[in-house]
ROSE-4610 file (N, C-alpha, C; in Angstrom, 1 decimal, always signed):
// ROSE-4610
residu = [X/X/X/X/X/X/X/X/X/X/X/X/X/X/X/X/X/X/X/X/X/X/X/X/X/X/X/X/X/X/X/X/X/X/X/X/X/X/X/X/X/X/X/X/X/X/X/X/X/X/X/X/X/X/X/X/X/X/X/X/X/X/X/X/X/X/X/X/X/X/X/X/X/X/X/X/X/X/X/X/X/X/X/X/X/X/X/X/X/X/X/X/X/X/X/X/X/X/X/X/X/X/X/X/X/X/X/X/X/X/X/X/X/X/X/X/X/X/X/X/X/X/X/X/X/X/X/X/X/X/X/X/X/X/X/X/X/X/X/X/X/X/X/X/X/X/X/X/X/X/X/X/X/X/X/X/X/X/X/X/X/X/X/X/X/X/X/X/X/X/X/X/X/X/X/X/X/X/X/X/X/X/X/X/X/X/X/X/X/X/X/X/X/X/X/X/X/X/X/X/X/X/X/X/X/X/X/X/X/X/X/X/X/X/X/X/X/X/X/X/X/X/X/X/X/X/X/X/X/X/X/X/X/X/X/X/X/X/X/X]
num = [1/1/1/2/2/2/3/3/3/4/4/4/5/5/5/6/6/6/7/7/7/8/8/8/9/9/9/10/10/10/11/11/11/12/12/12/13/13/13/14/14/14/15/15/15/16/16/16/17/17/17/18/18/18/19/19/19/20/20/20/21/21/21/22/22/22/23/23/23/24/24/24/25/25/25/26/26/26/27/27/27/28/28/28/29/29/29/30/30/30/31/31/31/32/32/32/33/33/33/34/34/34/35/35/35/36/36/36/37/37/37/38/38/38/39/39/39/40/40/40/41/41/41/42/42/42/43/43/43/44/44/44/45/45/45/46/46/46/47/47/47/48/48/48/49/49/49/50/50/50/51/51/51/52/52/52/53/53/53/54/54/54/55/55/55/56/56/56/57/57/57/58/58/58/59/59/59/60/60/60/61/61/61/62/62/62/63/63/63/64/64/64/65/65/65/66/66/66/67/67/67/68/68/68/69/69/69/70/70/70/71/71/71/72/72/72/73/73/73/74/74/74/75/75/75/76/76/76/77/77/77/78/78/78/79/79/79/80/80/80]
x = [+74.9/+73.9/+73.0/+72.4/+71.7/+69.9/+69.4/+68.0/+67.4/+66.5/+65.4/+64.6/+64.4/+63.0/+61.9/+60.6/+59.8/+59.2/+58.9/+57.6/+56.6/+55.7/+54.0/+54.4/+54.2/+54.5/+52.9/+53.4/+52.2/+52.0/+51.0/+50.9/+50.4/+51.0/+50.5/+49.0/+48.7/+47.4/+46.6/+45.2/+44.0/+43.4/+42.6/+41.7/+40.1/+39.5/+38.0/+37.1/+36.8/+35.6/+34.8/+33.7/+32.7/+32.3/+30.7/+29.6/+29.8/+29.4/+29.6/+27.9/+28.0/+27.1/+25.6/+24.4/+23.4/+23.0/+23.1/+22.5/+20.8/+20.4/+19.3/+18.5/+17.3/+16.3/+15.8/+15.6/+15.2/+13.7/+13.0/+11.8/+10.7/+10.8/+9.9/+9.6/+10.6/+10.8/+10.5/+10.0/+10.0/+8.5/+8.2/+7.2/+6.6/+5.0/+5.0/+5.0/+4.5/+4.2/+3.0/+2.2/+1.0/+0.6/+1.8/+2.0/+2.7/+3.6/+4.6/+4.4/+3.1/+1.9/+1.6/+0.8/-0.4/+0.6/+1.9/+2.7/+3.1/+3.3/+3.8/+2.5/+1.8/+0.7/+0.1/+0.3/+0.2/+1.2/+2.4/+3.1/+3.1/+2.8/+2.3/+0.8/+0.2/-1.2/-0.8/+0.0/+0.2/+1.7/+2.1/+3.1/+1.9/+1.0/+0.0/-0.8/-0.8/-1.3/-0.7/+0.5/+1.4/+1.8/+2.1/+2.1/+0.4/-0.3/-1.9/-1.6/-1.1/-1.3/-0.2/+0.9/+2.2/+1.7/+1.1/+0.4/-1.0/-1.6/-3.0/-2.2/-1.1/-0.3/+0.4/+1.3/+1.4/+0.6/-0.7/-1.5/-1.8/-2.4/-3.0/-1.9/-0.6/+0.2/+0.2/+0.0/+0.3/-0.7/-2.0/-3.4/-3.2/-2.7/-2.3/-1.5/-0.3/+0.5/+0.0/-0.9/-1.6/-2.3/-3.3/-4.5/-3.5/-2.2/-1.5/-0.9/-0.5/-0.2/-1.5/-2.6/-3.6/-3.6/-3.8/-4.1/-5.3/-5.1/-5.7/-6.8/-8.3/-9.0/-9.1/-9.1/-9.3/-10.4/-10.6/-11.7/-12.3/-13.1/-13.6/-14.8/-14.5/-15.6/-16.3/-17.4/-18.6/-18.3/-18.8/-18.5/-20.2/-20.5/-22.0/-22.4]
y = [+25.5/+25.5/+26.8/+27.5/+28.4/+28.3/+29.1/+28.8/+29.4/+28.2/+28.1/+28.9/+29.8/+31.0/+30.8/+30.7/+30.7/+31.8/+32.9/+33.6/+33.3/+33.4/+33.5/+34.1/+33.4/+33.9/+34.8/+35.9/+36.7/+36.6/+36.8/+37.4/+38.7/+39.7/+40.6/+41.1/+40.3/+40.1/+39.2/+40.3/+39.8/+39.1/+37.9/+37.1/+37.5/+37.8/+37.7/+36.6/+36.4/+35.2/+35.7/+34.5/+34.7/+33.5/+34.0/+32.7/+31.8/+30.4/+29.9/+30.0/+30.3/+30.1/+29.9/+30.3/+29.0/+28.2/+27.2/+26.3/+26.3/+27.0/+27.0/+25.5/+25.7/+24.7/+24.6/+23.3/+23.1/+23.6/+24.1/+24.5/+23.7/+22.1/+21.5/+21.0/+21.4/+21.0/+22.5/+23.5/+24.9/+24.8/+25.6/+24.9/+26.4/+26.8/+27.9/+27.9/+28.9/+28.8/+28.3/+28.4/+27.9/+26.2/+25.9/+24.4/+24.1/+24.2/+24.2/+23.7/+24.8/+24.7/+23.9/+22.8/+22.3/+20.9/+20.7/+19.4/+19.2/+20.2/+20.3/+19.5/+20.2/+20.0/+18.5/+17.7/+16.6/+15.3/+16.3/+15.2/+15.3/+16.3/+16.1/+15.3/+15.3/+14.3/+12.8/+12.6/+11.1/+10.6/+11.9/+11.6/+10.9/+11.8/+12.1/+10.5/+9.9/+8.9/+7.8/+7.8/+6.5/+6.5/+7.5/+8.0/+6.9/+7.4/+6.8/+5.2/+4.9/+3.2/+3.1/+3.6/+2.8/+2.4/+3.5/+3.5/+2.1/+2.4/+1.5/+0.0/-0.1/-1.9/-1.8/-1.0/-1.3/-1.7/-0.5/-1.3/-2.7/-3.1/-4.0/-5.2/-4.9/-6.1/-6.0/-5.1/-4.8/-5.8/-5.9/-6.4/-7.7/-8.2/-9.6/-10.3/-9.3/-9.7/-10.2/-9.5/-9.8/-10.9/-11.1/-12.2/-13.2/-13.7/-15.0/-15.2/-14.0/-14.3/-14.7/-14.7/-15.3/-16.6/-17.2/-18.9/-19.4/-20.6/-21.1/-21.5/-21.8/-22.6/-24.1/-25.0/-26.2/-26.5/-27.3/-27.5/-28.7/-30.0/-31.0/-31.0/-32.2/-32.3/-33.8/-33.4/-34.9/-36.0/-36.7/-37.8/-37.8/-38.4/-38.2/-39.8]
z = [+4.3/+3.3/+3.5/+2.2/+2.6/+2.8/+3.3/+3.3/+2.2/+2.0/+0.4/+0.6/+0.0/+0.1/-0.8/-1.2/-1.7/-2.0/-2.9/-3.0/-3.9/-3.2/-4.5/-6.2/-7.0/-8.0/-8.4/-9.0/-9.4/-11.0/-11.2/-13.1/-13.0/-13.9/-14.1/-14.9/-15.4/-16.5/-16.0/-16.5/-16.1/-16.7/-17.1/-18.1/-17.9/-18.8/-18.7/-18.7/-18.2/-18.5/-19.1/-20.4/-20.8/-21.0/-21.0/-20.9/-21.7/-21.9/-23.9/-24.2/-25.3/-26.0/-25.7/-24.8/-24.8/-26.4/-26.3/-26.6/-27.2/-28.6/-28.8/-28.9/-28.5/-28.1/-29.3/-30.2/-31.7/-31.2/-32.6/-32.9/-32.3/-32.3/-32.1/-30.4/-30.0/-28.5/-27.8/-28.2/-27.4/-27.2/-25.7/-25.0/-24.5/-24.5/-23.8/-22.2/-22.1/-20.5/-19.8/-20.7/-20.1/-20.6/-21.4/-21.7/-20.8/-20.9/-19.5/-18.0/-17.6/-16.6/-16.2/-17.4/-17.6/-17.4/-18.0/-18.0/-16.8/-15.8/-14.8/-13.6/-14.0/-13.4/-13.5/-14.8/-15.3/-14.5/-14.2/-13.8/-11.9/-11.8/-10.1/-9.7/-10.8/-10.9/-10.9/-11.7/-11.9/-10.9/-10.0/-9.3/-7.9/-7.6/-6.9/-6.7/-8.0/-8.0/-7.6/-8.2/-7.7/-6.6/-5.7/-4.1/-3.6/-3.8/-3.6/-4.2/-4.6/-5.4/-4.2/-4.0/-3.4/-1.7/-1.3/+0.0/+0.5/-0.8/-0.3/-0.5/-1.8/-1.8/-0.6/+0.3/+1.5/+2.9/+2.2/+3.9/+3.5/+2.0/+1.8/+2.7/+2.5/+2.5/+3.9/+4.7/+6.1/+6.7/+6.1/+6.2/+6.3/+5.1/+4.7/+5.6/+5.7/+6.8/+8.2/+8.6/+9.6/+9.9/+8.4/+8.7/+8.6/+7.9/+7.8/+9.2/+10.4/+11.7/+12.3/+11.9/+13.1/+13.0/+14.1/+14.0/+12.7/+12.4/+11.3/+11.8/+11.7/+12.4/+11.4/+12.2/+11.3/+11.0/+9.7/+9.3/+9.6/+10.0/+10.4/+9.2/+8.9/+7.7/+8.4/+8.2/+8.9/+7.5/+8.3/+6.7/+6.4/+5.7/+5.2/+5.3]
Protein backbone atom coordinates (compact mmCIF):
# COMPACT_ATOMS: atom_id res chain seq x y z
CA UNK A 1 0.00 0.00 0.00
CA UNK A 2 1.08 3.39 -0.62
CA UNK A 3 1.24 6.36 1.74
CA UNK A 4 -1.77 8.94 1.85
CA UNK A 5 -0.37 12.49 1.51
CA UNK A 6 -2.40 15.43 2.43
CA UNK A 7 -1.76 19.12 1.46
CA UNK A 8 -3.50 22.31 2.67
CA UNK A 9 -5.61 23.24 0.07
CA UNK A 10 -5.12 26.98 -0.98
CA UNK A 11 -7.47 29.53 -2.85
CA UNK A 12 -6.12 31.86 -4.87
CA UNK A 13 -8.73 34.81 -4.30
CA UNK A 14 -9.23 37.23 -1.89
CA UNK A 15 -12.81 38.27 -0.39
CA UNK A 16 -13.45 41.68 1.06
CA UNK A 17 -15.38 42.17 3.92
CA UNK A 18 -17.83 44.95 4.42
CA UNK A 19 -19.77 46.41 7.28
CA UNK A 20 -23.82 45.85 6.84
CA UNK A 21 -25.62 48.63 6.82
CA UNK A 22 -26.05 50.61 10.32
CA UNK A 23 -29.36 50.54 11.13
CA UNK A 24 -30.97 54.07 11.29
CA UNK A 25 -32.56 55.00 14.69
CA UNK A 26 -36.36 56.18 13.88
CA UNK A 27 -36.89 59.97 14.38
CA UNK A 28 -38.63 59.69 17.56
CA UNK A 29 -36.19 57.57 19.55
CA UNK A 30 -32.93 59.89 18.67
CA UNK A 31 -31.66 61.37 21.78
CA UNK A 32 -29.10 64.28 22.31
CA UNK A 33 -26.30 64.34 24.42
CA UNK A 34 -27.18 66.35 27.00
CA UNK A 35 -30.52 64.19 27.22
CA UNK A 36 -28.66 61.30 27.15
CA UNK A 37 -26.68 62.83 30.35
CA UNK A 38 -29.38 63.71 32.27
CA UNK A 39 -31.20 59.84 31.67
CA UNK A 40 -28.03 58.42 32.58
CA UNK A 41 -27.75 60.33 35.48
CA UNK A 42 -31.49 59.52 36.31
CA UNK A 43 -30.90 56.01 36.27
CA UNK A 44 -27.80 55.93 38.56
CA UNK A 45 -30.15 58.09 41.03
CA UNK A 46 -32.80 55.58 41.20
CA UNK A 47 -30.10 52.77 40.87
CA UNK A 48 -28.56 54.68 43.97
CA UNK A 49 -31.74 54.39 45.71
CA UNK A 50 -32.73 50.94 45.54
CA UNK A 51 -29.03 49.99 46.56
CA UNK A 52 -30.12 52.42 49.91
CA UNK A 53 -33.72 50.60 50.20
CA UNK A 54 -32.02 47.04 49.63
CA UNK A 55 -29.42 47.69 52.47
CA UNK A 56 -31.55 49.47 55.28
CA UNK A 57 -34.41 46.02 54.56
CA UNK A 58 -31.44 43.97 55.27
CA UNK A 59 -30.15 45.48 58.51
CA UNK A 60 -33.74 45.98 59.47
CA UNK A 61 -34.12 42.10 59.13
CA UNK A 62 -30.65 41.60 60.66
CA UNK A 63 -32.31 43.63 63.68
CA UNK A 64 -35.28 41.52 63.73
CA UNK A 65 -33.43 38.65 63.49
CA UNK A 66 -31.80 39.40 66.53
CA UNK A 67 -34.62 40.70 68.87
CA UNK A 68 -36.64 37.17 68.01
CA UNK A 69 -33.14 35.24 69.26
CA UNK A 70 -33.41 36.99 72.72
CA UNK A 71 -35.26 35.23 75.44
CA UNK A 72 -38.96 36.14 75.79
CA UNK A 73 -39.79 37.63 79.17
CA UNK A 74 -43.06 36.37 80.60
CA UNK A 75 -45.72 38.20 81.42
CA UNK A 76 -47.63 37.58 85.01
CA UNK A 77 -50.75 39.28 85.12
CA UNK A 78 -52.18 39.96 88.97
CA UNK A 79 -55.70 39.00 89.15
CA UNK A 80 -57.56 42.01 90.38
Amino acid sequence: MGTMTTSPTTTDHSEQLTFLPATPVPVQFRLDEATRRRGLAHVAAIRAQLEQATTERKARSTLSGRARSLPVRSSTRHAA
